[in-house]
LOLUMSE-198775 format. One record per residue (C-alpha): x, y, z; residue number from 1; residue in three letters. Coordinates in nm, 2 decimals. Layout:
% LOLUMSE-198775
((X Y Z) NUM "ALA")
...
% end
This chain:
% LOLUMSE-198775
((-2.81 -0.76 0.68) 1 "UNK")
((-2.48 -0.89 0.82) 2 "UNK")
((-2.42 -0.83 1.15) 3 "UNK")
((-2.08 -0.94 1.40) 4 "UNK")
((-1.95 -0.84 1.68) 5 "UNK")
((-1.56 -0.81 1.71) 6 "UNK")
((-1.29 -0.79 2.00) 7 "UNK")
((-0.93 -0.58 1.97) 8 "UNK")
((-0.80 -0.69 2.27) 9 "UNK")
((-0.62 -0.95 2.08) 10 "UNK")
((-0.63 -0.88 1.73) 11 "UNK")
((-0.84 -0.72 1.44) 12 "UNK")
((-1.05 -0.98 1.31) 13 "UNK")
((-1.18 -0.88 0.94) 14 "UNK")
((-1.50 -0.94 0.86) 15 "UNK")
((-1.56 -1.10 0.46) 16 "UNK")
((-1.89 -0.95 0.34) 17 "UNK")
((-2.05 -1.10 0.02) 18 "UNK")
((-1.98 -0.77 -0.26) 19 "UNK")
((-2.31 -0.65 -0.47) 20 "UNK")
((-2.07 -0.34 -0.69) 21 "UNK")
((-1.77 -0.63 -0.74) 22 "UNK")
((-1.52 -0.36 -0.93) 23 "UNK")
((-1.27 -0.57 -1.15) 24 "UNK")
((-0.90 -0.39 -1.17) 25 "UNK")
((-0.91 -0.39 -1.52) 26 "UNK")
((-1.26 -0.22 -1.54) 27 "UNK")
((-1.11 0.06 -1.26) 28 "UNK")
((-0.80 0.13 -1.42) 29 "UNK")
((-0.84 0.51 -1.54) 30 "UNK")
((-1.18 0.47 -1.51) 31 "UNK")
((-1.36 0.84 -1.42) 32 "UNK")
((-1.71 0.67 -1.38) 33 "UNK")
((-1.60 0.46 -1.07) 34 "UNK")
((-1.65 0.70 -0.77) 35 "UNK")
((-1.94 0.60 -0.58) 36 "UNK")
((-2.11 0.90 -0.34) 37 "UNK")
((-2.09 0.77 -0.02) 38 "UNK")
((-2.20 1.02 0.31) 39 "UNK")
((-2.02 0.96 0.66) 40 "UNK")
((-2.20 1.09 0.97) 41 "UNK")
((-2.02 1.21 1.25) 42 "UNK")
((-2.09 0.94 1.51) 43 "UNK")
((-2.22 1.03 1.83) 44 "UNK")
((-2.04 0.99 2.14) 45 "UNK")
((-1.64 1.05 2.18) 46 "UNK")
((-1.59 1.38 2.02) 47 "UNK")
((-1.21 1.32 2.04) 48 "UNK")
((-1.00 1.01 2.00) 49 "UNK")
((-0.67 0.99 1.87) 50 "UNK")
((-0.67 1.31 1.73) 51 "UNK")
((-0.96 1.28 1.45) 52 "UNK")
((-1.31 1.21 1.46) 53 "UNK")
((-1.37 0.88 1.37) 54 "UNK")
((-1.60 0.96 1.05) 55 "UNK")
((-1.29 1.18 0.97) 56 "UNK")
((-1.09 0.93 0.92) 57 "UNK")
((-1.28 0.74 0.75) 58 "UNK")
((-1.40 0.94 0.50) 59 "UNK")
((-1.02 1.01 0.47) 60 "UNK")
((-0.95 0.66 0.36) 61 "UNK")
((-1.22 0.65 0.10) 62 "UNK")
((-1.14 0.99 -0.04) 63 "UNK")
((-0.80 0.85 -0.10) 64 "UNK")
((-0.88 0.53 -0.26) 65 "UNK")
((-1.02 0.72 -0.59) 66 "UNK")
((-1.34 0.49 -0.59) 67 "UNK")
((-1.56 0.71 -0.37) 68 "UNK")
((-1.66 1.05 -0.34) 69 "UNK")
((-1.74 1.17 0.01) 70 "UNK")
((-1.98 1.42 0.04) 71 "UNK")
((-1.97 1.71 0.28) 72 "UNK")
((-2.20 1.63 0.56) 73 "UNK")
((-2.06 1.96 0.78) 74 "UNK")
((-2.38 2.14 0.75) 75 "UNK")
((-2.62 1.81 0.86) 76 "UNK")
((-2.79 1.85 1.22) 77 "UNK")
((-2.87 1.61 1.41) 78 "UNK")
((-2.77 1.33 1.20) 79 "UNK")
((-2.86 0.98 1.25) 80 "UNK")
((-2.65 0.75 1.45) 81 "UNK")
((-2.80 0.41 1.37) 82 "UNK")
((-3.00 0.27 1.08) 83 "UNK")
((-3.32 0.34 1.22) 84 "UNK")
((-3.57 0.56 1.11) 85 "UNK")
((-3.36 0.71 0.79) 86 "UNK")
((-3.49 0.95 0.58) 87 "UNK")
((-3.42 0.83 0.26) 88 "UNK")
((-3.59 1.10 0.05) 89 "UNK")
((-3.35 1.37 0.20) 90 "UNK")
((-3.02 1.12 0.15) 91 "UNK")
((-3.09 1.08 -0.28) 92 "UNK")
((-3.15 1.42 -0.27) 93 "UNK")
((-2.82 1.50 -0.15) 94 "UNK")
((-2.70 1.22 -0.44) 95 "UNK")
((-2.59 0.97 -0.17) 96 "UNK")
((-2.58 0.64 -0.30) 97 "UNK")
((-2.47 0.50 0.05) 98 "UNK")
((-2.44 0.64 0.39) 99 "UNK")
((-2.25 0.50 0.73) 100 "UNK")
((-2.34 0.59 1.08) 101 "UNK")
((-2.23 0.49 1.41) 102 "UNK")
((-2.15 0.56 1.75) 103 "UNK")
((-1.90 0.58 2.00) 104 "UNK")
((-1.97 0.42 2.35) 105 "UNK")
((-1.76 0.39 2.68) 106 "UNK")
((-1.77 0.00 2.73) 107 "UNK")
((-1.56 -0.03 3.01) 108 "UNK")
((-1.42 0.28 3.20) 109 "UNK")
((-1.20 0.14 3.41) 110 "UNK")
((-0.98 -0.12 3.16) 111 "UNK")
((-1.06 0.21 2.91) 112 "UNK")
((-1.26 0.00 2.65) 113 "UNK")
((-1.48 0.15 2.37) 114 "UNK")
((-1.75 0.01 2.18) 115 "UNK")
((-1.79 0.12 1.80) 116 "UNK")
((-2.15 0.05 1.66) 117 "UNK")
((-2.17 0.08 1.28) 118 "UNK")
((-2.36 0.06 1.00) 119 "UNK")
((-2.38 0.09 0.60) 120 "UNK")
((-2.69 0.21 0.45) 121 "UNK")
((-2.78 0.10 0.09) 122 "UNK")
((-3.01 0.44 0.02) 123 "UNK")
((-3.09 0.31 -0.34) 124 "UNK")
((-3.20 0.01 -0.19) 125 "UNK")
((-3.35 0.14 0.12) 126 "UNK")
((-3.18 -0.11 0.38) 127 "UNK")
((-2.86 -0.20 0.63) 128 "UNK")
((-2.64 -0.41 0.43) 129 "UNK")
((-2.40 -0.40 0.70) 130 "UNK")
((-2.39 -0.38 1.08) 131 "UNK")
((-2.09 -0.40 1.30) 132 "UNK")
((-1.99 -0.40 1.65) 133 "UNK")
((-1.61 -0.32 1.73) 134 "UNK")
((-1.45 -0.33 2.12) 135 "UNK")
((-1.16 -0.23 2.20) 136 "UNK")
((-0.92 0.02 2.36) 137 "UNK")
((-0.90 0.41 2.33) 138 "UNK")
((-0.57 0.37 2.19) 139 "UNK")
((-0.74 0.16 1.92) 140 "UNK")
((-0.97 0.43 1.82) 141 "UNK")
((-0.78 0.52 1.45) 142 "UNK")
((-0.74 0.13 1.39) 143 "UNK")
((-1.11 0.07 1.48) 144 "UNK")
((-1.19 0.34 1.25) 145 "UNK")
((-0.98 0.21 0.94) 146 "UNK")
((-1.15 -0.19 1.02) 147 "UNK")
((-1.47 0.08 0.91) 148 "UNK")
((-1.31 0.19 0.59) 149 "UNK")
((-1.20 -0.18 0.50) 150 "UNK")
((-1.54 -0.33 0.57) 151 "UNK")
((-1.76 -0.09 0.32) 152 "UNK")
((-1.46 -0.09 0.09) 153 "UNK")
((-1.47 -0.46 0.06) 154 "UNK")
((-1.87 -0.47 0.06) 155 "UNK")
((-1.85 -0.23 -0.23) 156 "UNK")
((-1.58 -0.29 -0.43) 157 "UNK")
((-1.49 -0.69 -0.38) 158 "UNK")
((-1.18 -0.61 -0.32) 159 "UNK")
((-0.97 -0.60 0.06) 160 "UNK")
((-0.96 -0.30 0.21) 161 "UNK")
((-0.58 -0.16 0.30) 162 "UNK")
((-0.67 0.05 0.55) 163 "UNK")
((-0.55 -0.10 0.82) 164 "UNK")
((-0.27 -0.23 0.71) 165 "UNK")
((0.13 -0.04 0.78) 166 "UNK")
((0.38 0.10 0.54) 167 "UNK")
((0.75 0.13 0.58) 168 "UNK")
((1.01 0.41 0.52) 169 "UNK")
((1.35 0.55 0.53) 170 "UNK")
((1.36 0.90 0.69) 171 "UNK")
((1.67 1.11 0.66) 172 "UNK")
((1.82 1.37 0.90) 173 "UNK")
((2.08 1.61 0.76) 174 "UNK")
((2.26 1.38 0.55) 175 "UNK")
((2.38 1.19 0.84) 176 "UNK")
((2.13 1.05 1.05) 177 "UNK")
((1.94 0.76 0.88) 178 "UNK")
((1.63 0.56 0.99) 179 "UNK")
((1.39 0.28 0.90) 180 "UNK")
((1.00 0.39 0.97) 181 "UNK")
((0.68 0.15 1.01) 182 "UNK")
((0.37 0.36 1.03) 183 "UNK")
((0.02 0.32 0.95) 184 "UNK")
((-0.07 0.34 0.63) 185 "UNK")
((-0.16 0.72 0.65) 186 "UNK")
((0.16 0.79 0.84) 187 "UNK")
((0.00 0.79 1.17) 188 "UNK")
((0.18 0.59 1.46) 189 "UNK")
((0.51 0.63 1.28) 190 "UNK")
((0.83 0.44 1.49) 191 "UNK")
((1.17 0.40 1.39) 192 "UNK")
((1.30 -0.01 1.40) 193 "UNK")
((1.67 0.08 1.29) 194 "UNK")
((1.89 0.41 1.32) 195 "UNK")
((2.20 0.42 1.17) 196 "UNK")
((2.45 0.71 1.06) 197 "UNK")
((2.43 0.52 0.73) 198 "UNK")
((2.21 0.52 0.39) 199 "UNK")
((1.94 0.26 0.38) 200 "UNK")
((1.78 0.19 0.06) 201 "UNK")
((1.51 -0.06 -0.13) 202 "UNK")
((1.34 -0.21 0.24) 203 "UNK")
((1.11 -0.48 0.13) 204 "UNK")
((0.81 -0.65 0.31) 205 "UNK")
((0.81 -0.97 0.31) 206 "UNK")
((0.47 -1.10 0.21) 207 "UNK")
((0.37 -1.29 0.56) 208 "UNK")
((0.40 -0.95 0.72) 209 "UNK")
((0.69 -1.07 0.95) 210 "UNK")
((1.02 -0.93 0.80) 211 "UNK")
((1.16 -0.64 0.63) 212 "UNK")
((1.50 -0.70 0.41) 213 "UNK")
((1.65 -0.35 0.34) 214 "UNK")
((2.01 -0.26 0.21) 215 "UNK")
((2.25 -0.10 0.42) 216 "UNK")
((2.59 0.06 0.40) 217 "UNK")
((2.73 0.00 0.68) 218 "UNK")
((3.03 -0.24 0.60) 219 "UNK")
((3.11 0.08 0.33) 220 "UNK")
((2.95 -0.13 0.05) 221 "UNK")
((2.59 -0.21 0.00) 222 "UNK")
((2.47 -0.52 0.18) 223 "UNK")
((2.14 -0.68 0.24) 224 "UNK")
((1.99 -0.75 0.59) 225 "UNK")
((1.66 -0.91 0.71) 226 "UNK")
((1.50 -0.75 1.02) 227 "UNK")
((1.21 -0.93 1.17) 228 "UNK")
((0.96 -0.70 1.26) 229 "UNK")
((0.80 -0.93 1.57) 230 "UNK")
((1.16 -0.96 1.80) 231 "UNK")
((1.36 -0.71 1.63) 232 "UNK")
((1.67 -0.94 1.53) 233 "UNK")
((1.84 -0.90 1.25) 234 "UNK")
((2.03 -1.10 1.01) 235 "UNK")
((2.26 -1.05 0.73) 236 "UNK")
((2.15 -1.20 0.39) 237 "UNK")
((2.38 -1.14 0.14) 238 "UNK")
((2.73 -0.98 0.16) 239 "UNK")
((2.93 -1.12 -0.17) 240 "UNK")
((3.19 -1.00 -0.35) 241 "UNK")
((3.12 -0.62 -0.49) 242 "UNK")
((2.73 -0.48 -0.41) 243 "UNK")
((2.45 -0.65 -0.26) 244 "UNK")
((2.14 -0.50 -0.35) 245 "UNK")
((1.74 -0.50 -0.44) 246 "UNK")
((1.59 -0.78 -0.22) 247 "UNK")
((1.28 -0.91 -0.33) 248 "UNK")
((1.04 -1.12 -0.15) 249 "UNK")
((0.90 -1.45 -0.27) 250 "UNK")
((0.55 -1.50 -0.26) 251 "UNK")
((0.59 -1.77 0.03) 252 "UNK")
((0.83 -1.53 0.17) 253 "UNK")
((1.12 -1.81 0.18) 254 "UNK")
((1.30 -1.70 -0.12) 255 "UNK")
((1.42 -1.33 -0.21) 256 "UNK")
((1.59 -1.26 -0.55) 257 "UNK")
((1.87 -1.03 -0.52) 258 "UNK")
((2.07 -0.82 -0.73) 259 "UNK")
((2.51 -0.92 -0.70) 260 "UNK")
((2.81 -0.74 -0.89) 261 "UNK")
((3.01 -1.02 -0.93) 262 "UNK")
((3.19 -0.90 -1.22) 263 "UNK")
((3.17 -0.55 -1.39) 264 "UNK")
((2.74 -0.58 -1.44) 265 "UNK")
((2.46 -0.60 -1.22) 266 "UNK")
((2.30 -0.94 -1.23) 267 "UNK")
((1.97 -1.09 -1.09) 268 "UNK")
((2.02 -1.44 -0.84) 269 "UNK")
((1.81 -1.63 -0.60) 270 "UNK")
((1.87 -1.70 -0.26) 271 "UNK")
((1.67 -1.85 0.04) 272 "UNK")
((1.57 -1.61 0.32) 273 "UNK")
((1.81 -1.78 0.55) 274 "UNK")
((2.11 -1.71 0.32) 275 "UNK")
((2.18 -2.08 0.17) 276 "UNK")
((2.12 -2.14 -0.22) 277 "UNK")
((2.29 -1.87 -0.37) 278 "UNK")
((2.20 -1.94 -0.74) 279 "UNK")
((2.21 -1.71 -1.05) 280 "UNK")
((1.93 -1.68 -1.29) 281 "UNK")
((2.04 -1.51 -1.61) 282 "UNK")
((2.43 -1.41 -1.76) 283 "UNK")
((2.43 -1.13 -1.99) 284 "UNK")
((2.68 -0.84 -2.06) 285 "UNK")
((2.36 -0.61 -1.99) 286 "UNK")
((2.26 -0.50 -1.63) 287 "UNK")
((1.99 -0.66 -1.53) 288 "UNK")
((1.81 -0.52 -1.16) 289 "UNK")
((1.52 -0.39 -0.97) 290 "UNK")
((1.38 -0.78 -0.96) 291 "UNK")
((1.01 -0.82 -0.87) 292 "UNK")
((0.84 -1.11 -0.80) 293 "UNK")
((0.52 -1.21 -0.97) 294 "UNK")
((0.23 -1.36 -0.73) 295 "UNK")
((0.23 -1.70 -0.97) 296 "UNK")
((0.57 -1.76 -0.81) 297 "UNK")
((0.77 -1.86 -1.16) 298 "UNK")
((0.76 -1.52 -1.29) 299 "UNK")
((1.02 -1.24 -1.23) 300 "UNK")
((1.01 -0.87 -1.33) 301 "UNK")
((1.33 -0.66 -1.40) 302 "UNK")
((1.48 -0.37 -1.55) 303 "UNK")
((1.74 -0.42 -1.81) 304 "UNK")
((1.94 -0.24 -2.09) 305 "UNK")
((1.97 -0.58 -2.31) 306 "UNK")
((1.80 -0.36 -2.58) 307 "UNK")
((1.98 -0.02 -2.56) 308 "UNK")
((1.76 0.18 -2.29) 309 "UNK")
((1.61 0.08 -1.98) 310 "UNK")
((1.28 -0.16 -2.05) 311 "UNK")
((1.12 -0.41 -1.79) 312 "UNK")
((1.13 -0.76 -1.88) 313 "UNK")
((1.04 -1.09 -1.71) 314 "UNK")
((1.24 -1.41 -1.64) 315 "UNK")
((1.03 -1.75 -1.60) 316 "UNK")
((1.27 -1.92 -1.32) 317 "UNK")
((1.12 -2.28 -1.42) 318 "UNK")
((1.23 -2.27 -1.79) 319 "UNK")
((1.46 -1.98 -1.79) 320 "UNK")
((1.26 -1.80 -2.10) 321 "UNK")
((1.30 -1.41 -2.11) 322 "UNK")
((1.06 -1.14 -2.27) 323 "UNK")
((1.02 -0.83 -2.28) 324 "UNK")
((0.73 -0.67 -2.13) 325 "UNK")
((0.75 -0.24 -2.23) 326 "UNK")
((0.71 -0.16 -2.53) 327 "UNK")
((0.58 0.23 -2.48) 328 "UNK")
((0.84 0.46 -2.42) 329 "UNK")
((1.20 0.49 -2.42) 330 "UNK")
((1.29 0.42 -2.07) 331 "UNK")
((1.11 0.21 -1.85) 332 "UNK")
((1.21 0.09 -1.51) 333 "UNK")
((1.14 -0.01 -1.15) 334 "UNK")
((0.86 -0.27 -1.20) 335 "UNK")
((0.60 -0.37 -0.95) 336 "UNK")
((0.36 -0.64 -1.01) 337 "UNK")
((-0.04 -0.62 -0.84) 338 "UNK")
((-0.13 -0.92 -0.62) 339 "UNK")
((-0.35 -1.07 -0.92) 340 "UNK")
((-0.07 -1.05 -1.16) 341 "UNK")
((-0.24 -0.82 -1.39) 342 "UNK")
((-0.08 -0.54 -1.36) 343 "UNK")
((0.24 -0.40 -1.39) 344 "UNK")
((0.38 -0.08 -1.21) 345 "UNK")
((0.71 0.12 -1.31) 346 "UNK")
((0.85 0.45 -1.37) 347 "UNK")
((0.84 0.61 -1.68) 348 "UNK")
((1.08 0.91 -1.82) 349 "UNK")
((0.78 1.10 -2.00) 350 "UNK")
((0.98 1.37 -2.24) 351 "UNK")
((1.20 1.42 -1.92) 352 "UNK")
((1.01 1.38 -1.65) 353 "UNK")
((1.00 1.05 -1.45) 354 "UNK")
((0.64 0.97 -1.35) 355 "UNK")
((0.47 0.67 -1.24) 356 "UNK")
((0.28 0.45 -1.48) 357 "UNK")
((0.09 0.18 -1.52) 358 "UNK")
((0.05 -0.13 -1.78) 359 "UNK")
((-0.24 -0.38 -1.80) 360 "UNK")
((-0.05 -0.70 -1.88) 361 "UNK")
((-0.41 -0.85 -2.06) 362 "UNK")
((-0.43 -0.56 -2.29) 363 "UNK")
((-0.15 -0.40 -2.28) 364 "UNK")
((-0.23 -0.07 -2.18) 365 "UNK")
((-0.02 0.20 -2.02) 366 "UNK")
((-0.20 0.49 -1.83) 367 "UNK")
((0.00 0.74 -1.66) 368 "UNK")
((-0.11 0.81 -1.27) 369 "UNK")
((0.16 1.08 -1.19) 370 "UNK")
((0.30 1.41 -1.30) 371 "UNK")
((0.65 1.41 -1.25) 372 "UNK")
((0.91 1.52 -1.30) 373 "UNK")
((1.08 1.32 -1.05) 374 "UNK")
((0.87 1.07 -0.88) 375 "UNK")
((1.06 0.72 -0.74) 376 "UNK")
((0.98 0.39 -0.60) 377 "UNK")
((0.65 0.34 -0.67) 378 "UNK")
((0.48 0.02 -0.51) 379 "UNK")
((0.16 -0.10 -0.50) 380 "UNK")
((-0.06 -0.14 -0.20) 381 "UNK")
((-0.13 -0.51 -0.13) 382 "UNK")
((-0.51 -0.54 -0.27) 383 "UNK")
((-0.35 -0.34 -0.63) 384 "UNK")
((-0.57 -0.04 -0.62) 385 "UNK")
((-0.31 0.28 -0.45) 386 "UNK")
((0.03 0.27 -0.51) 387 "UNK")
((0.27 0.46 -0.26) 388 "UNK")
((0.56 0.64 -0.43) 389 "UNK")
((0.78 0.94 -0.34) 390 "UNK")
((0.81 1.31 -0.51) 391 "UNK")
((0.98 1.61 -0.53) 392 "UNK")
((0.77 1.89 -0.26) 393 "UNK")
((0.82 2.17 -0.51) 394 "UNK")
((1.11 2.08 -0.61) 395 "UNK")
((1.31 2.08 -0.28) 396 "UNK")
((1.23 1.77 0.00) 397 "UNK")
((1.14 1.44 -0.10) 398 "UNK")
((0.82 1.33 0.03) 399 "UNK")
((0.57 1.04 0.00) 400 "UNK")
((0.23 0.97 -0.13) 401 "UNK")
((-0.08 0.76 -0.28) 402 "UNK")
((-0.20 0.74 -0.59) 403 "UNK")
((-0.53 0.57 -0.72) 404 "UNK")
((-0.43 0.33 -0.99) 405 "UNK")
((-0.71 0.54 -1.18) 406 "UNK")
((-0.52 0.84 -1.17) 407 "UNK")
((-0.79 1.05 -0.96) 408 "UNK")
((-0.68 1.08 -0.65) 409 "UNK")
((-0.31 1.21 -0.57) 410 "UNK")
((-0.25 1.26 -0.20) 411 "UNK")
((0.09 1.34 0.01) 412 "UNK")
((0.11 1.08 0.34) 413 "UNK")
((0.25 1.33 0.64) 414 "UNK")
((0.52 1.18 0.82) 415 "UNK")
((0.67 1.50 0.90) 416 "UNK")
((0.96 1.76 0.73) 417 "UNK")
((1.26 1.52 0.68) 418 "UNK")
((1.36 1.37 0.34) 419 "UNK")
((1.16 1.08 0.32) 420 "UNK")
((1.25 0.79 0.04) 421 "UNK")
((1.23 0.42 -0.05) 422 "UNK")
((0.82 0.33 0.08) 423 "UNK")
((0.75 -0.03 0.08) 424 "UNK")
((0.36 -0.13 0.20) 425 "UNK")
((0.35 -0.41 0.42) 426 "UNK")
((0.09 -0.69 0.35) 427 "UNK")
((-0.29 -0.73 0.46) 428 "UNK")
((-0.35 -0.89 0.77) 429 "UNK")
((-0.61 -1.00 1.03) 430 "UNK")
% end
């Protein structure tokens, strides 16, 4: 059994539990068998907290991941709160393989402190695999709970949770009211860091979890700023001749690549994140964008036309060597690599209709998560098992969402009724 207690007053501190179902990307990917029955309890104490209970919310985060299958525990009296005394007989019966219960305790009333006691329950195995202790602040409540989610994902899978970790946004009012969004990553605790009467597009997290470079039009021509998230300064990149456009973060976070229209095409450069060591990686008559970094740090991902229609390709910036990486369909674009550097992300125009797919770079394999017809900027989530992307809601408003890299679980993220484009998901952090 593990067992820690944690503090919030501070930070989140993340605890690493040793994984007995260790679930390998490549095994996950499209994979129907993967869902593992997990029950929830309601935990006993604070009814009330933020808006959702806190088993609520976790059982929300699960749900969405496509690896678990909560069941419905609204019928359940009097259910357990700790890991004592567990009737394991009823919990198989109701096909649990797993179940989490906890409480909710005032720790200190007067500085407004709560105390979450947790545990997960192996039911197969008939024992606590995990118990936790969480303090912190009411106003924590929704974080505490998502720490939950991370720690039995993690335990289960062998993979980071993402729960607890904040996506970004561009919101748009009317057609003339434009701002940049950081919210959780279920859309709660949305705030805007930049309003402008001007379009923002392609906002990119940088991978330390301190900046966000986006491109604005404010000087009536695309340029590329870097806003850091911690002191709210910003600072302008890249403002060359003709458009500045599609930053693209480094895995050290002190490079970006950067897409410039010197001349008549779009071409991919490099620059350092304070501006200096403008240098261009490939010359072709073909427009060459949309770069994406590759975790190994040599490797970048882009869209071209070198070959007629739109494919994704890579560029090695050590030995300047470019391949082509789509070979399924006729137009491929917007790539996005997973943390591990085995898969690649990108939209796909599927007999008209744009949807979001996915290609194992080991075997090759393209498996299509989405169902159009016109889904945009998909990214993945920082541990490579969601991807956030936006669609048409029926048709009409543009709207964000998650979907499971297995294809199972497709689920809108509300952050209310304006047109909503351009998600990036900010890193995992402690």
């Amino acid at each position: 059994m593990i067992y820690r207690m944690h503090s919030l007053f501070v930070g989140i501190l993340l605890l690493f539990s040793t994984s007995i179902y260790s679930l390998e990307v490549i095994e996950i990917l499209g994979g129907k068998a993967s869902e593992i029955p997990i029950a929830i309890l309601p935990f006993e104490g604070f009814k009330n907290i933020g808006g959702q209970k806190a088993h609520q919310i976790i059982s929300s985060d699960l749900n969405r991941s496509g690896l678990f299958r909560p069941l419905n525990t609204s019928g359940i009296s009097n259910p357990p709160s700790s890991d004592i005394n567990i009737n394991y007989t009823k919990w198989s019966a109701m096909d649990a393989q797993f179940i989490v219960v906890g409480k909710v305790e005032s720790e200190n009333p007067i500085l407004g402190n709560i105390k979450i006691t947790w545990s997960l329950i192996d039911v197969f195995k008939e024992k606590t695999v995990i118990s936790m202790r969480y303090i912190g602040k009411k106003s924590q409540y929704r974080a505490i709970a998502h720490k939950v989610s991370d720690n039995v994902y993690e335990y289960l899978t062998g993979s980071k949770g993402v729960f607890h970790t904040k996506i970004a946004y561009v919101k748009k009012v009317n057609n003339k009211k434009y701002s940049l969004n950081v919210a959780d990553f279920d859309g709660y605790n949305s705030r805007p860091i930049l309003d402008t009467t001007q379009p923002i597009i392609s906002p990119r997290w940088s991978p330390d979890g301190e900046k966000i470079a986006y491109v604005s039009f404010e000087k009536k021509k695309p340029v590329i700023y870097i806003q850091n998230l911690r002191t709210g300064k910003r600072t302008l990149l890249a403002n060359f001749k003709g458009n500045n456009s599609a930053p693209a973060w480094s895995p050290d976070s002190k490079k970006l690549a950067i897409v410039l229209t010197y001349n008549k095409n779009s071409q991919i450069y490099m620059i350092n994140a304070d501006g200096s060591g403008i240098k261009q990686l490939m010359r072709s008559n073909a427009i060459n964008t949309e770069p994406s970094w590759s975790p190994n740090g040599e490797d970048i991902y882009f869209s071209s036309n070198r070959g007629g229609s739109p494919q994704i390709y890579k560029i090695n910036i050590l030995n300047d060597e470019i391949s082509r990486v789509t070979f399924e369909g006729k137009y491929n674009l917007s790539p996005s690599i997973s943390y591990d550097g085995k898969l690649l992300l990108f939209l796909t125009n599927d007999q008209g209709k744009f949807k979001v797919a996915i290609q194992n770079l080991i075997s090759n394999q393209v498996l299509k998560i989405s169902e159009g017809p016109a889904d945009e900027s998909p990214i993945f989530a920082p541990n490579g098992h969601l991807v956030l992307f936006t669609y048409k809601d029926y048709g009409k408003t543009t709207k964000i969402g998650t979907v499971s890299i297995n294809g199972l679980k497709r689920l809108p993220i509300n952050v209310g009724n304006a047109i909503i484009q351009e998600p990036t998901w900010g890193p995992i952090t402690n």
